[in-house]
C-alpha positions in Angstrom: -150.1 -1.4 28.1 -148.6 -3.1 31.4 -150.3 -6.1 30.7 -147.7 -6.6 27.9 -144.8 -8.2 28.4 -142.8 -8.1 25.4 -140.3 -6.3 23.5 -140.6 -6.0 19.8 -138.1 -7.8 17.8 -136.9 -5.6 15.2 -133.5 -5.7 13.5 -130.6 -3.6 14.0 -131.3 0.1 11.9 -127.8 0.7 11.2 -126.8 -2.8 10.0 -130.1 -2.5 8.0 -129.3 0.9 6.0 -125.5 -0.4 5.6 -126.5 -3.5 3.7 -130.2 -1.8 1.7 -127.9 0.1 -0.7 -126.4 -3.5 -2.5 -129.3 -5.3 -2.6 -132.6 -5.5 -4.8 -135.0 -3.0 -2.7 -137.9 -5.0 -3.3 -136.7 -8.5 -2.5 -134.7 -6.8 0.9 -137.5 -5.7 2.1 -139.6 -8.7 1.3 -137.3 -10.7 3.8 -137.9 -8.6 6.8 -141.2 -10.5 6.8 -141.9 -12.5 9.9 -141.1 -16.5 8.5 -144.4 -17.3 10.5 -147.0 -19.4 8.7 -149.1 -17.3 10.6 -148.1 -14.2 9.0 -148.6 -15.2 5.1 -151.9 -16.6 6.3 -152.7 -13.2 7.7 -151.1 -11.6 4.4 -153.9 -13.6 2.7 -156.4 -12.6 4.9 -156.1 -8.9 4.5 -155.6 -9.3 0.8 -159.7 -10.8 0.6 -160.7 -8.4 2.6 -159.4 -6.1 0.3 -161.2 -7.5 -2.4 -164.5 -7.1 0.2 -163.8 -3.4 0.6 -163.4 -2.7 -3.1 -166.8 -4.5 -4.0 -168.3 -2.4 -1.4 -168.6 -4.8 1.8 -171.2 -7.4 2.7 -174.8 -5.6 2.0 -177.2 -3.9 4.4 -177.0 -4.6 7.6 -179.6 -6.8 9.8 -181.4 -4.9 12.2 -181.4 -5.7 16.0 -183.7 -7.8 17.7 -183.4 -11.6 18.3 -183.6 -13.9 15.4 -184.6 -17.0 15.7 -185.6 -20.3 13.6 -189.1 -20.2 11.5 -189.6 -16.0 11.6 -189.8 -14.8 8.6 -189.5 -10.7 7.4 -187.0 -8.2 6.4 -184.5 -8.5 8.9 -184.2 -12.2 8.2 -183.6 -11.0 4.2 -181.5 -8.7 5.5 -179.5 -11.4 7.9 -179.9 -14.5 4.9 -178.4 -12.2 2.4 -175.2 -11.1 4.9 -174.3 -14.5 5.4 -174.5 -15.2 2.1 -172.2 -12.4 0.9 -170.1 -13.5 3.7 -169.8 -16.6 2.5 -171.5 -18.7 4.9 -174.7 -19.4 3.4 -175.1 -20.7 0.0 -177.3 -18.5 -2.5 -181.0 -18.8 -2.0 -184.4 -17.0 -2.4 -185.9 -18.5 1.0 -187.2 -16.1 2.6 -187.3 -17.5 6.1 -185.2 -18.7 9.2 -185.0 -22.1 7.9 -182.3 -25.3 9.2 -180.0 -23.8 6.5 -179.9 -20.5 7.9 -179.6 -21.8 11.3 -176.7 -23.7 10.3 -175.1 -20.9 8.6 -175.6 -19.1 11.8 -173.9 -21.4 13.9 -170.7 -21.9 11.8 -170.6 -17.5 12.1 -170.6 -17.8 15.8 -168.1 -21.0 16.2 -166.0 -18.5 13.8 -166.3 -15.4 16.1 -166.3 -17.3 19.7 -169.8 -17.3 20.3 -172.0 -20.1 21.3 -173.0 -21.8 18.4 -177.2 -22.2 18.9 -178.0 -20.6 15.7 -180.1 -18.0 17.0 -179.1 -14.1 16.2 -179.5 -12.8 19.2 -178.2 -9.4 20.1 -174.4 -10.2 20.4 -174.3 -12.3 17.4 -175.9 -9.6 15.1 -173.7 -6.9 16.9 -171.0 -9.4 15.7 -172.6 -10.1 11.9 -173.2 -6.7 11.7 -169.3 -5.3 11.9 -168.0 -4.9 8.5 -164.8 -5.3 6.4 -163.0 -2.5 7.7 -163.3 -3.1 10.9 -162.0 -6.7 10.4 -159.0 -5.3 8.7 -158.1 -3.2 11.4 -158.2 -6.6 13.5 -155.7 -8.3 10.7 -153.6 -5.5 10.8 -153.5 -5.5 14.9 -152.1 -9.0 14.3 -149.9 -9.1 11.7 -148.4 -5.9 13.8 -148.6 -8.8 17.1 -146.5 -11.0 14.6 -144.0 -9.0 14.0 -143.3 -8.3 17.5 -142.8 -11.9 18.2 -141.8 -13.7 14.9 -139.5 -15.7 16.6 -140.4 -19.7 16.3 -142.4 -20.6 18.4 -141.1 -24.3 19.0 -142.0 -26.8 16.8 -143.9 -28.5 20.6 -145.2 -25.4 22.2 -148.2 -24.1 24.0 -150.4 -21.9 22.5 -153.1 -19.3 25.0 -155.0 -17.1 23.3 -156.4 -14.6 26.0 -159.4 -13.6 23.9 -160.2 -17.1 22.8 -160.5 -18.4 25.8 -158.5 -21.6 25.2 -155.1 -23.1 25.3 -153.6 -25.8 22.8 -151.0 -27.8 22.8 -149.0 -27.5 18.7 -146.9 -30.0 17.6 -145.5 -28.7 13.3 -148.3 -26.1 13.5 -151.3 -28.7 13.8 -152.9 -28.3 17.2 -152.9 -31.3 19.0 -155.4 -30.9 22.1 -157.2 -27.9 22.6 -159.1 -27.1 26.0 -161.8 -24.8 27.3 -159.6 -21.9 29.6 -160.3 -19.0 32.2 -158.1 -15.9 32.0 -158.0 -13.0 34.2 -160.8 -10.5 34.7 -161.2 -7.8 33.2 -160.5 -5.4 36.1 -157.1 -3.8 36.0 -155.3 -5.3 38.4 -157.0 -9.1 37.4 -155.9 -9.4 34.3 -154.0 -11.8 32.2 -150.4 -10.5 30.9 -148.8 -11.7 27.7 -145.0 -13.3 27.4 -143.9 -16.2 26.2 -141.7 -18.5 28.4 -140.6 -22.0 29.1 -142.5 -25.1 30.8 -140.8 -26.7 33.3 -143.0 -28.9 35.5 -145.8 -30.1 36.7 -147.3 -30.3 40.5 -149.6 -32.9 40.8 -151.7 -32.2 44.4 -150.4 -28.9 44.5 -150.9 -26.1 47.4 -151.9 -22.6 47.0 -149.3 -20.3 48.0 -151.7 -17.0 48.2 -149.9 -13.9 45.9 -149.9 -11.0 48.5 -151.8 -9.3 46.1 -155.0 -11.1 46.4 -154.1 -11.6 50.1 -154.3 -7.9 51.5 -157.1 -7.0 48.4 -159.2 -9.7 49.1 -158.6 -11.9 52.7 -157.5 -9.0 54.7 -160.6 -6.7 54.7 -162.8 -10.3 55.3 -160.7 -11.5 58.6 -161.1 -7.2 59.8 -164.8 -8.1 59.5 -164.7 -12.2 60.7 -161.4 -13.3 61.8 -162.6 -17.0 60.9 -163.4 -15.8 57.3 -160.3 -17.7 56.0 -160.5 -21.1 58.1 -160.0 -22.8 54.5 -156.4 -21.1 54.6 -153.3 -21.7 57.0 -152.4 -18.6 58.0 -148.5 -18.4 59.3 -145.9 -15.9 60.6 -142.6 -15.3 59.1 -141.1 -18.2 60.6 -143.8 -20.5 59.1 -146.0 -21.1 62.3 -149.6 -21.4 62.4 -151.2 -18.2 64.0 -154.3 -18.6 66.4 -156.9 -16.4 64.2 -158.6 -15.3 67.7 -155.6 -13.9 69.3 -154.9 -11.6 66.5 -156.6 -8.2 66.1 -156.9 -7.6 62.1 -158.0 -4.7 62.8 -154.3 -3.1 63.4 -153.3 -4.2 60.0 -153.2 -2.0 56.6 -151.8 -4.0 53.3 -148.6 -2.7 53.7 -148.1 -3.9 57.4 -150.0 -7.5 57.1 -147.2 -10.0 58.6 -148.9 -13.3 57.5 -148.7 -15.4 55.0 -151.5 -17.9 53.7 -151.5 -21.4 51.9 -154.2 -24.0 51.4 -152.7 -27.6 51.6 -153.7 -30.4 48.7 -157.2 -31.2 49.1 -160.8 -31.6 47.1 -161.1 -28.1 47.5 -158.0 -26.4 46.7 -158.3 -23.2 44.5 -155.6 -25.1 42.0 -157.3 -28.5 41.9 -155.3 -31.8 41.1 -152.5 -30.4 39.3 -150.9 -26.8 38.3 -148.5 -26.4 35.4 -145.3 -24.4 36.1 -143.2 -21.7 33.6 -141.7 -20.1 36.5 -141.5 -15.9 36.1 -141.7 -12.6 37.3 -145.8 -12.5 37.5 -146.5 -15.6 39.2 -148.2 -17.0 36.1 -149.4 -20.1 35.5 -151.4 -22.6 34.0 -153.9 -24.8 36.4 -156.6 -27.1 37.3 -160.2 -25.3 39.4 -163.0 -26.7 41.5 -164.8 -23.9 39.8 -166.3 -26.3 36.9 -169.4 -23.9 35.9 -167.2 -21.1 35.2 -166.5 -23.0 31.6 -169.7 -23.4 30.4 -169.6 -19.7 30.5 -169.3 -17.4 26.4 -166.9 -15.4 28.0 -164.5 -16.8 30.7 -162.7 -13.8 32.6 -162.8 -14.6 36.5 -159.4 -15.5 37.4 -156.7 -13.5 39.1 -154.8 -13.7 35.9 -153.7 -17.5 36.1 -155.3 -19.6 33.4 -157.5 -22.1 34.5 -158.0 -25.4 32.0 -160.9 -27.3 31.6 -159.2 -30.4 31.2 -156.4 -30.3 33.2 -155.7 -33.9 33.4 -155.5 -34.4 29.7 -153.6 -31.7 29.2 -151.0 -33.3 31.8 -151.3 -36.5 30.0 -150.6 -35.4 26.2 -147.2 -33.5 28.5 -146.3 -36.9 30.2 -146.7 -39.3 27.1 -143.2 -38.1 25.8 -141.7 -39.4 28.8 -143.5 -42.4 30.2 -145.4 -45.5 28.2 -148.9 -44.7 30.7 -149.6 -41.3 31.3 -152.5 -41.8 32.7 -151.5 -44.4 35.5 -148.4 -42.3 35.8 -150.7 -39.5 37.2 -153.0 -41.2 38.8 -150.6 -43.2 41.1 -149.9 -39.8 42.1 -152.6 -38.1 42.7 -153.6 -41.2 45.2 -151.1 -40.5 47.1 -152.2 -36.9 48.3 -148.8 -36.2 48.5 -147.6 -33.0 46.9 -145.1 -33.9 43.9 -143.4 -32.1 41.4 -142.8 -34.1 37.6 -140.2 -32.4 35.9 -140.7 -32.1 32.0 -138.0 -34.5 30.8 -137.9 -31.6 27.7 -139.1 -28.2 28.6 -142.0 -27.0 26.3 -142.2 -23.3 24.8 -145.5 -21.5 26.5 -147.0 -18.5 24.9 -149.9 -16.2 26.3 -150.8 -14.0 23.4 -153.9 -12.0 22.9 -155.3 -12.5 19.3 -158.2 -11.0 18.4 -157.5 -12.1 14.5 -156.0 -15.1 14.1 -156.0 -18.0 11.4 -157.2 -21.4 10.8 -154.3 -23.7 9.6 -156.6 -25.1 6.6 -157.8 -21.5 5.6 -160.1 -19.3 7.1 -160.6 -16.3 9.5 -161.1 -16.3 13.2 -162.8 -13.1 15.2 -162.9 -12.6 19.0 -163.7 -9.7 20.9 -161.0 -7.7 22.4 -162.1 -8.2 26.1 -159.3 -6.5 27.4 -159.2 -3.6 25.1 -155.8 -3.9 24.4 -155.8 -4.6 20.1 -158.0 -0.9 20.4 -155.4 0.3 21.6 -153.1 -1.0 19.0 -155.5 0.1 16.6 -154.5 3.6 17.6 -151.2 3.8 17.9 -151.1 2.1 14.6 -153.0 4.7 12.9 -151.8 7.7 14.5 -148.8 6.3 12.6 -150.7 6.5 9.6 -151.6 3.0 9.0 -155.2 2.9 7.3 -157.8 0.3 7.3 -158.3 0.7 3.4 -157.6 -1.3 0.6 -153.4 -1.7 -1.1 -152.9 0.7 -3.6 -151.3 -0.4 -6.9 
């Protein structure tokens, strides 16, 4: 997949089969574990669901149609006694969608990214209705995601999970502040990649430099049609002067001949809000505020360009700056009065990783589903088991 940019860490093979033949074969092989607390939580993971499998799953499943609280009938037997077997529902002979069962309901969709009204409608039976085998192939996909990037992660770091939706800030594995985030859309070219890197800085008041990309994909065919579709954007020539929009003819332009470049200065209504957070790289990444606020109310959030968008920028910049200053907040606000355009250097760089998890773990215990949005983890799914890997319970 081009979206991912990482390189699976694996040890050397020679060095390996040099030093297998004097050691214990099943404590060697033991160690080539990832050292992740991540990965033994998976490890446990895929060992219940192996005890789901063998004591043949989680019942009959509940048959489509929106459920809601106070109907009664088979489908809500059928959807009472899933979440029971799941574990989600304490055992009960009620036969009807009652505040227990909405509850239960709610706590399956927090658990599966889904917004938690305790209704079943269509997605969240589609969701209830996936069984343990198709949740280990999710485990698997991620403890195969582990081992490609079992390095630590920094005992500080930043934590984006594509599918999720979110980015957290870790400090000793206990997420500190978690936000509401937009990732790229789903179309090719849109979305979000994965890599881990290093936080620099900070731009409070930032501008928008416009990537090229979006420039002759989106602004160029607009200005052909209304050469005053861009009047939010400073439009300049290569030695950085402004260009008058009505003496040009668009027109004579293709996206591989376009001469301009575009910015939008600090403002109410710049596309990166009050502040953008910088891990400079080869993609133009980044993490950012938006005046696009509604966008996060949204279940799924993939509208961006492939930048990550946070719902709460400023806090997020204010849990950065308190290692470095006594008052983050007056820190940034000072700043962001000014209007001026300021970089804040990270007095100790912070470890930033975009990952795509459509399995992960709870630090107290506990299993986490999302969708695979991007499709990536199916694909995963098939490399692993044209490898042979199977979706079936440990022999032995």
């Amino acid at each position: 997949d081009p979206h991912i940019k990482r390189e699976a860490m694996a040890a050397d093979p020679l060095a390996l089969l040099t030093v297998f033949p004097s050691e214990d074969p099943e404590v060697f092989l033991r160690d080539l574990w990832p050292r992740t607390p991540e990965y033994a939580r998976l490890l446990r993971e895929r060992m219940r669901l192996d005890q789901v499998i063998r004591a043949g799953g989680w019942g009959e499943t509940v048959p489509g149609g929106r459920l809601e609280p106070g109907m009664t009938g088979t489908a809500v037997l059928r959807l009472r006694d899933r979440l029971i077997a799941m574990g989600y529902l304490r055992p009960t002979a009620r036969a009807r969608y009652d505040a227990a069962l909405t509850e239960a309901v709610s706590r399956f969709q927090a658990d599966h990214g889904l917004e938690p009204d305790g209704i079943a409608g269509d997605g969240t039976l589609r969701e209830i209705n996936l069984g343990p085998v198709e949740r280990l192939r999710s485990v698997l996909v991620a403890l195969e995601r582990e081992r490609w990037n079992a390095a630590p992660r920094g005992q500080r770091h930043i934590w984006v999970n594509l599918p999720d939706f979110s980015a957290e800030i870790v400090d000793d594995d206990a997420v500190t502040f978690r936000t509401r985030a937009v990732i790229g859309a789903v179309e090719e070219h849109r979305q979000s990649p994965e890599f881990s890197d290093q936080m620099e800085y900070m731009v409070i008041n930032p501008s928008w430099f416009v990537p090229r990309s979006i420039i002759v994909r989106e602004y160029l065919p607009q200005l052909q049609r209304n050469p005053n579709a861009a009047g939010h954007l400073r439009i300049t020539d290569s030695a950085g002067r402004l260009i008058n929009l009505a003496a040009v003819d668009f027109s004579r332009y293709s996206a591989s001949s376009f001469p301009f470049a575009m910015h939008q200065p600090p403002g109410p209504n710049n596309a990166l809000g009050e502040v953008k957070f910088m891990f400079p790289n080869p993609w133009n990444i980044y993490l950012h505020d938006t005046p696009a606020r509604d966008l996060f109310a949204r279940e799924v959030r993939a509208f961006s360009h492939g930048c990550i968008r946070l719902q709460r920028p400023r806090e997020f910049a204010y849990h950065l700056l308190a290692r470095q200053t006594d008052d983050p907040e007056g820190f940034f606000a000072r700043h962001l009065q000014s209007g001026a355009e300021t970089r804040v250097d990270l007095e100790e760089p912070v470890p930033v990783h975009l990952e795509y998890r459509t399995a992960f773990t709870k630090v107290r215990g506990g299993l986490q589903f999302r969708r695979d949005i991007y499709g990536r983890d199916g694909r995963i799914w098939e490399a692993l088991a044209a490898r042979g890997v199977e979706a079936a319970p440990l022999q032995g």
